[in-house]
MARBA-3410 file (N, C-alpha, C, O; in Angstrom, 1 decimal):
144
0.8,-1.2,0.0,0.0,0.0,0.0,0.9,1.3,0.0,0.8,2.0,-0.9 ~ 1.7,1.4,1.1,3.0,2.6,1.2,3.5,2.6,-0.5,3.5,3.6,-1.2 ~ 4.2,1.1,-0.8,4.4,1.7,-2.1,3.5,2.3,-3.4,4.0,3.0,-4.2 ~ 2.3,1.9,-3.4,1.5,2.7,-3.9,1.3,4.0,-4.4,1.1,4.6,-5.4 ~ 1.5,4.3,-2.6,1.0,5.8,-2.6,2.5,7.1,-2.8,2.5,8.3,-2.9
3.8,5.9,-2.6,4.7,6.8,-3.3,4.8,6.9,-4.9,5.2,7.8,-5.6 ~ 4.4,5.9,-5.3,4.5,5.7,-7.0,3.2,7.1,-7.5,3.4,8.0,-8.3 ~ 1.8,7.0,-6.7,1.3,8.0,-6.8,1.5,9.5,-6.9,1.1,10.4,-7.6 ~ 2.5,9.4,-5.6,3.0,10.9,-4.9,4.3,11.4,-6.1,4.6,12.5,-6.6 ~ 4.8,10.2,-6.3,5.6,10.4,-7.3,5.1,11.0,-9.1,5.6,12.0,-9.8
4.3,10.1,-9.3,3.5,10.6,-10.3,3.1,11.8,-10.5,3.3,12.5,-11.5 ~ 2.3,12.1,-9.2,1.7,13.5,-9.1,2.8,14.6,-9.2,2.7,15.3,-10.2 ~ 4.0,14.7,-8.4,5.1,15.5,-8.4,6.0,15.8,-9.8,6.5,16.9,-10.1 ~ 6.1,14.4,-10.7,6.2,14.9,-12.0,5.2,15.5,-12.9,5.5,16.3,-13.8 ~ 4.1,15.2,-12.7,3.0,15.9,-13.7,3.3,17.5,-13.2,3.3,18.4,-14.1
3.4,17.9,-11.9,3.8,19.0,-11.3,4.7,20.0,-12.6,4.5,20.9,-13.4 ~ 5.9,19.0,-12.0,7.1,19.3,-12.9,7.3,20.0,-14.1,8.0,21.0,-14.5 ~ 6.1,18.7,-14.8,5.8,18.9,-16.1,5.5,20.4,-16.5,6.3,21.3,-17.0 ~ 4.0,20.4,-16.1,3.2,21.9,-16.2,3.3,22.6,-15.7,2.5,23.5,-15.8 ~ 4.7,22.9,-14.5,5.3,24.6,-14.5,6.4,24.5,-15.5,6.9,25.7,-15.5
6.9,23.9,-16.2,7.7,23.6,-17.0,7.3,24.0,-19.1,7.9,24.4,-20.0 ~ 6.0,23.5,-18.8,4.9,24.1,-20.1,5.1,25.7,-20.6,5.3,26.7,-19.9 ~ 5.1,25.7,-21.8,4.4,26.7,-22.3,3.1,27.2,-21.7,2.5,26.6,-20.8 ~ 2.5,28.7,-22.1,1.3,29.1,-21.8,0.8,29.2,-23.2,1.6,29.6,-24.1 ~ -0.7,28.8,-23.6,-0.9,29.4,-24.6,-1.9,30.7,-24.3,-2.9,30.7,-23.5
-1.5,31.7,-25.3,-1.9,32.9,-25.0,-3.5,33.2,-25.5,-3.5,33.3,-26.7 ~ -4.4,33.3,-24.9,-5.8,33.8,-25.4,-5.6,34.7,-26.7,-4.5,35.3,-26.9 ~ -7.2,34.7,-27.8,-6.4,35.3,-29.1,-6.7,37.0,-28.5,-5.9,37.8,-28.9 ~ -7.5,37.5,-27.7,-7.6,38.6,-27.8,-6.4,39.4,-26.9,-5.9,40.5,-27.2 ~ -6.0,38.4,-25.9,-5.0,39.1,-25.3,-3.4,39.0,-26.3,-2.5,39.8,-26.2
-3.4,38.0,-27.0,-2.3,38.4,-28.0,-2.6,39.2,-28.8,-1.6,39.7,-29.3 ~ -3.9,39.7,-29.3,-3.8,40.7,-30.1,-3.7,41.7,-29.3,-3.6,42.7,-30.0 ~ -3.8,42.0,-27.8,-3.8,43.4,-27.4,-2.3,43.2,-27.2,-1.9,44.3,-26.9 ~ -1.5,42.5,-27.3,0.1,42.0,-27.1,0.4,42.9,-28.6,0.7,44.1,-28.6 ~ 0.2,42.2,-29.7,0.4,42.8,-30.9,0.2,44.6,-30.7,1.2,45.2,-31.2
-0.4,45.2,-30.3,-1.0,46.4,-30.8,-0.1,46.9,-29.8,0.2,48.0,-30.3 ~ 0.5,46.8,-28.7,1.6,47.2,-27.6,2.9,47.1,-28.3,3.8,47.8,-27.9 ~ 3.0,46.3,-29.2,4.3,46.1,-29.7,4.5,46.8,-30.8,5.6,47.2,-30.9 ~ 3.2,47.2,-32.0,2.7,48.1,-33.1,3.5,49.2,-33.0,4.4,49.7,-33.7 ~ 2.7,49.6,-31.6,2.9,51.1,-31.0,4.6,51.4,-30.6,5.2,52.5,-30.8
5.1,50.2,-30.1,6.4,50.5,-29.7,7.5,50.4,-31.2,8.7,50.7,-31.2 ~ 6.8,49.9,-32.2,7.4,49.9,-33.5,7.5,51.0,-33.7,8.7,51.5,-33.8 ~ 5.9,52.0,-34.0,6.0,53.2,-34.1,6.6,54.5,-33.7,7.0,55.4,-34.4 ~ 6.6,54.4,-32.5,7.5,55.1,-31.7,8.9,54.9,-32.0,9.5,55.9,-32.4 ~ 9.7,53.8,-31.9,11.1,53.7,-32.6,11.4,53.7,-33.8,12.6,53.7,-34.1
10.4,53.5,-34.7,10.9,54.3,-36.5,10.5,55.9,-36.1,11.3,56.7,-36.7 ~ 9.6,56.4,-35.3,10.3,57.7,-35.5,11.2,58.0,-35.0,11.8,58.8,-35.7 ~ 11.8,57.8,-33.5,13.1,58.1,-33.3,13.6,56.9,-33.6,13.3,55.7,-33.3 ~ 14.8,57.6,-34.3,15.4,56.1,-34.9,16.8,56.3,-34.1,17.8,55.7,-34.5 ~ 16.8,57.1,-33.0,18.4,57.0,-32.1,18.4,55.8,-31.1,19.4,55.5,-30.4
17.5,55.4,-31.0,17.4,53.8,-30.1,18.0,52.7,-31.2,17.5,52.4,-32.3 ~ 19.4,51.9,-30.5,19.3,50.8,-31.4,19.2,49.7,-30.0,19.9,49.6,-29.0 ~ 18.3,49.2,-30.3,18.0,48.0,-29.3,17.5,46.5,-29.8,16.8,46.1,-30.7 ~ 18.1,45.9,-28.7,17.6,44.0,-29.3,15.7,44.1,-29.7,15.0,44.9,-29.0 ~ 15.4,43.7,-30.3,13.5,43.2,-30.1,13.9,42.7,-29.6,14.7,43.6,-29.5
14.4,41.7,-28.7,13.3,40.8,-27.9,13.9,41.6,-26.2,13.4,41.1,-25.2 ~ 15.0,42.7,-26.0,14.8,43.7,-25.1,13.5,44.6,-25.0,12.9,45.1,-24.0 ~ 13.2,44.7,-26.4,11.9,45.9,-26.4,10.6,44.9,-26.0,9.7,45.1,-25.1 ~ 10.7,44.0,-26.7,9.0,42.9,-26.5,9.4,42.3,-25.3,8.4,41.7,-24.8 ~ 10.4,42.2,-24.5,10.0,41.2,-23.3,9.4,41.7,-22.2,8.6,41.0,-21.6
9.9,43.1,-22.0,8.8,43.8,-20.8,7.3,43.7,-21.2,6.5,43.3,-20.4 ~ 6.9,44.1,-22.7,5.5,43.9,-22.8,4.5,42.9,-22.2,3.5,43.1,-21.6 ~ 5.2,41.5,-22.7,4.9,40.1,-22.7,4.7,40.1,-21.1,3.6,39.9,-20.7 ~ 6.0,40.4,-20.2,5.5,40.3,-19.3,4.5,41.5,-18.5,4.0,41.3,-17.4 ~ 4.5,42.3,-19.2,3.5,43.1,-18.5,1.5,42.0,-18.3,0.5,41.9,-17.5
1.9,41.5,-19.3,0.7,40.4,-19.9,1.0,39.3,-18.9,0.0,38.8,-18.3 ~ 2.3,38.8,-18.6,2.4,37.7,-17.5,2.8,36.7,-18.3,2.8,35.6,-17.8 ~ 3.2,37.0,-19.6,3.8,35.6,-20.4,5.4,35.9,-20.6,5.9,37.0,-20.2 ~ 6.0,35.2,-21.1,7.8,35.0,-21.6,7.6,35.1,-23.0,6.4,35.2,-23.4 ~ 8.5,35.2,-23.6,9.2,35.1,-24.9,8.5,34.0,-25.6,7.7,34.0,-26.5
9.1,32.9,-24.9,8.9,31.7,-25.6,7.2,31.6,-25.1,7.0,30.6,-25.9 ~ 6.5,31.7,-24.8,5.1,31.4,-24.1,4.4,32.4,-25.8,3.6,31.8,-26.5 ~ 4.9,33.5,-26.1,4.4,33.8,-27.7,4.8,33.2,-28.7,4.2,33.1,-29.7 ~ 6.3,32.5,-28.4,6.3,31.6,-29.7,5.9,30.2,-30.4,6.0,29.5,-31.4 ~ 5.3,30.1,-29.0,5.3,28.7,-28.9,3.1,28.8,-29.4,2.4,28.0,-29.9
2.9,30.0,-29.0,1.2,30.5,-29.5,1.0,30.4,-30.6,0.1,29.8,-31.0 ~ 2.0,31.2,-31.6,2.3,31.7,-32.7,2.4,30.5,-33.6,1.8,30.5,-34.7 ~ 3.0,29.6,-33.1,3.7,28.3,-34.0,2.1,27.8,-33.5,1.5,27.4,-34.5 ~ 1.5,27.7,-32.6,0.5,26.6,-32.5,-0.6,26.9,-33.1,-1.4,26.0,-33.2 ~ -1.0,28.3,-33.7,-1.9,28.8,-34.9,-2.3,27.7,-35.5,-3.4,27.1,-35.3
-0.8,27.4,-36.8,-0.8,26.3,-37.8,-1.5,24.7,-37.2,-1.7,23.9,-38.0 ~ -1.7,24.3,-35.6,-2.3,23.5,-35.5,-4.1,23.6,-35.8,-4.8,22.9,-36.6 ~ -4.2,24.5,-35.0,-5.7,24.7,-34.6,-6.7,25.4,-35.7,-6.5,26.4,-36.3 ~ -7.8,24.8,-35.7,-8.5,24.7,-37.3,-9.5,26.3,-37.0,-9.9,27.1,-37.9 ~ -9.6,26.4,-35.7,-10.7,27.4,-35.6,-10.6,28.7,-35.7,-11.5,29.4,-36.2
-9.3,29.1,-35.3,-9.3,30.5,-36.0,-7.6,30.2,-36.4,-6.9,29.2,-36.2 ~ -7.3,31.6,-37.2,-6.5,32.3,-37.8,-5.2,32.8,-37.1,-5.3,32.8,-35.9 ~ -4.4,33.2,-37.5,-3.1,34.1,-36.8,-4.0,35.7,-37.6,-4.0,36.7,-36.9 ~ -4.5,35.6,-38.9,-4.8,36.9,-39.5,-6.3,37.1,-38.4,-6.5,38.2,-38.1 ~ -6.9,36.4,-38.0,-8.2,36.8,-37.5,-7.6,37.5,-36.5,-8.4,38.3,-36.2
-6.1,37.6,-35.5,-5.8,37.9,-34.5,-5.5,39.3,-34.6,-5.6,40.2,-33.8 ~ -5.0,39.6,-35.9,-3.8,40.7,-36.7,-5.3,41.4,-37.0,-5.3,42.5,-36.6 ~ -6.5,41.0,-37.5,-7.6,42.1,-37.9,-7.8,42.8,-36.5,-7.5,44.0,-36.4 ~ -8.3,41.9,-35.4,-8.6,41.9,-34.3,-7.5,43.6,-33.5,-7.9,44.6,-32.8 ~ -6.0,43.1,-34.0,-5.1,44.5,-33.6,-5.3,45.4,-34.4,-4.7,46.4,-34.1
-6.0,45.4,-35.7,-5.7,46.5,-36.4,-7.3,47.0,-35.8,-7.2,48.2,-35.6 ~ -8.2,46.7,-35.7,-9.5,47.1,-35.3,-9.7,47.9,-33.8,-10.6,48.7,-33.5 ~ -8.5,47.6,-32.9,-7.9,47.9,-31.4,-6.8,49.6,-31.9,-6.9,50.6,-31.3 ~ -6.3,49.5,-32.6,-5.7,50.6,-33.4,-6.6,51.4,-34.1,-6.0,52.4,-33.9 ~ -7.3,51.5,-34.7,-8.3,52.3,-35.4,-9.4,53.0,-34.9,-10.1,53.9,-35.4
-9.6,52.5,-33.9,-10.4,52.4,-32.6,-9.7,53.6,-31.7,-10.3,54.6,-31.4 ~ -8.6,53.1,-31.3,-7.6,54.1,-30.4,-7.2,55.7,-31.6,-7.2,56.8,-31.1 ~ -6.9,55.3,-33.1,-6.7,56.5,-34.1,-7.7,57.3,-33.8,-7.7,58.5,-33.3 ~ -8.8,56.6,-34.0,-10.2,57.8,-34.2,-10.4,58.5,-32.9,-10.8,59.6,-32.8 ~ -10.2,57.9,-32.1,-10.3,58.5,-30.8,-9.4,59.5,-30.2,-9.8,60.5,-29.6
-7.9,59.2,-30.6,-7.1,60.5,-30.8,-7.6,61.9,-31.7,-7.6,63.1,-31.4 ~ -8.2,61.3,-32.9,-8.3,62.0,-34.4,-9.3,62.9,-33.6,-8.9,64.0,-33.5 ~ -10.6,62.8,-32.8,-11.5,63.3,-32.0,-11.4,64.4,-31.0,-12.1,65.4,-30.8 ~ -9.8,63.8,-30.1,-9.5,64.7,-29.3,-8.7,65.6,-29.7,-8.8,66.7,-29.2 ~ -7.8,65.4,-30.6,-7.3,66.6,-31.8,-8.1,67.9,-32.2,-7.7,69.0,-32.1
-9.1,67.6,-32.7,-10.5,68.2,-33.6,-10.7,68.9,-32.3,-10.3,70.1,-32.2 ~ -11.3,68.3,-31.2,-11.6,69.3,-30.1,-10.7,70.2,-29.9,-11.1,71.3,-29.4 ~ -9.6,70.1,-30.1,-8.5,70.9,-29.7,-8.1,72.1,-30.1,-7.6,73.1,-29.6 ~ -8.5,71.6,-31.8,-8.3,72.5,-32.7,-9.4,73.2,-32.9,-9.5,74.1,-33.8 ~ -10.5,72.9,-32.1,-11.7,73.7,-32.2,-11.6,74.8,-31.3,-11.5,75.9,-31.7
-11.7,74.5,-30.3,-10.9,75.5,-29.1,-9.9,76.5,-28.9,-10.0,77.5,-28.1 ~ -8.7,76.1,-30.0,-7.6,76.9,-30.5,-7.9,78.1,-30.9,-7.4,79.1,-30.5 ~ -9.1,77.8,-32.1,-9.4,78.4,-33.2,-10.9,79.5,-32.9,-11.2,80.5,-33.5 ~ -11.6,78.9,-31.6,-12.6,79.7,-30.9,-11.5,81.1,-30.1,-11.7,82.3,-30.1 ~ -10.7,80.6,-29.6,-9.6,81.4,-28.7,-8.9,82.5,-29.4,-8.7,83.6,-29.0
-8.5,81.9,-30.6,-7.6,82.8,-31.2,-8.7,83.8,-32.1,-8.4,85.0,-32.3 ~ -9.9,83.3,-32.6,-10.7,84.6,-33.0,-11.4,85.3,-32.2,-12.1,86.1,-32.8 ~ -11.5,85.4,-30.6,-11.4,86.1,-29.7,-10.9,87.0,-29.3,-11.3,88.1,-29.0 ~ -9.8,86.4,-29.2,-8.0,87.2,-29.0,-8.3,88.2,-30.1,-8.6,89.4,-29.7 ~ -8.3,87.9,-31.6,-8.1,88.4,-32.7,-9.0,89.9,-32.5,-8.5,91.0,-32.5
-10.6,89.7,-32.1,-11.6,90.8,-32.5,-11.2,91.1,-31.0,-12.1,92.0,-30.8 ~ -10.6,91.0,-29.9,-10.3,91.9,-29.1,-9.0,92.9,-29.0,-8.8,93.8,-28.3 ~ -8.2,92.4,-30.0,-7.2,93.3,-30.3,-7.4,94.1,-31.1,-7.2,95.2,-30.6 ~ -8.0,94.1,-32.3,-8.9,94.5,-33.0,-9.8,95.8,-32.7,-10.0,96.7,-33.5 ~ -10.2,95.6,-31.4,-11.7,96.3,-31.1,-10.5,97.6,-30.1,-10.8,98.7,-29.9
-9.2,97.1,-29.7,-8.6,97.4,-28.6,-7.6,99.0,-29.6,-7.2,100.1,-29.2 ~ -7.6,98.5,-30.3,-6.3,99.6,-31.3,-6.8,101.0,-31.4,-8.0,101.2,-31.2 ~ -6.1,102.1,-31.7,-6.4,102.9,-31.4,-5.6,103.7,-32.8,-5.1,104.8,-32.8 ~ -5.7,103.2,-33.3,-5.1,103.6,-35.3,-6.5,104.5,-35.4,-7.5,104.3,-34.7 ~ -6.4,105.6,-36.3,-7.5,106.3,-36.6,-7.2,106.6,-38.0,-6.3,107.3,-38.5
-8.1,105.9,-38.6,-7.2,106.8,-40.6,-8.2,107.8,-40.8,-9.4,107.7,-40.5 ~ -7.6,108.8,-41.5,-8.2,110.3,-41.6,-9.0,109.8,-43.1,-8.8,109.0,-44.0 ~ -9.8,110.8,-43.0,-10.6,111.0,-44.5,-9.5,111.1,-45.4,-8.3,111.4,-45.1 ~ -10.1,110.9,-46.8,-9.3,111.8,-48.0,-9.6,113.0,-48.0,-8.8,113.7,-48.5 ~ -10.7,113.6,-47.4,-10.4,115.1,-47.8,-9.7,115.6,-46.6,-8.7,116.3,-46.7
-10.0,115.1,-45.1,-8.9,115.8,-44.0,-7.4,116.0,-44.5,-6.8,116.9,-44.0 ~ -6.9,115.0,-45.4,-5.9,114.7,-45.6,-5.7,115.7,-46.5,-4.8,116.4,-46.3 ~ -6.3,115.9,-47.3,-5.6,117.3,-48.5,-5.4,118.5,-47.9,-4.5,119.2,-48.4 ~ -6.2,118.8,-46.7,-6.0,120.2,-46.7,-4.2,120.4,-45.9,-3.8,121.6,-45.8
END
């Protein structure tokens, strides 16, 4: 019986093993909000282009900000090609719809901005305006 229950305990302790030892596979929405963090940090370093740094220095904080490793996305990535039900592109629409979503909402708060600018500055404008104290003379004051 004792040996039993070590061959058990044993068992159990490798299956342990095993699955802290696993890959994670990553949910599709939360890799696509992975994707769109990484998009953005693309963007940001083609326009300053004075960073030269590793990708996988720049994507590893992301990943874990998410609570996954490196290998825990590559290992998602590669397992796509198993799984019949969705896509790697259904994931990629999925970030570009999370992006377009976040543009217009920028593009919104801009517009306000520029609405305001533009209320302010033709205020300014007819109060300076109203404020001047230029007087232009007639043509006839002026001849004599």
């Amino acid at each position: 019986m004792k040996r039993l229950l070590y061959i058990v305990l044993a068992a159990l302790g490798l299956s342990l093993m095993w699955a802290c030892n696993s890959y994670k596979v990553i949910p599709d929405r939360e890799l696509a909000q992975i994707f769109h963090d990484a998009m953005l940090v693309n963007a940001y370093l083609n326009m300053h282009n004075d960073f030269k740094l590793d990708s996988l220095n720049i994507y590893a904080p992301i990943f874990a900000e998410y609570g996954y490793t490196t290998e825990d996305v590559q290992y998602t990535i590669n397992n796509f090609s198993r799984r019949k039900s969705i896509r790697l592109s259904d994931v990629a629409e999925y970030m570009i719809s999370l992006l377009e979503q976040e543009s217009s909402a920028l593009a919104d708060q801009v517009n306000r901005q520029d609405t305001i600018e533009n209320v302010a500055a033709r205020r300014f404008t007819r109060t300076i305006l109203s404020d001047t104290t230029i007087v232009i003379a007639k043509d006839e004051d002026s001849v004599r």
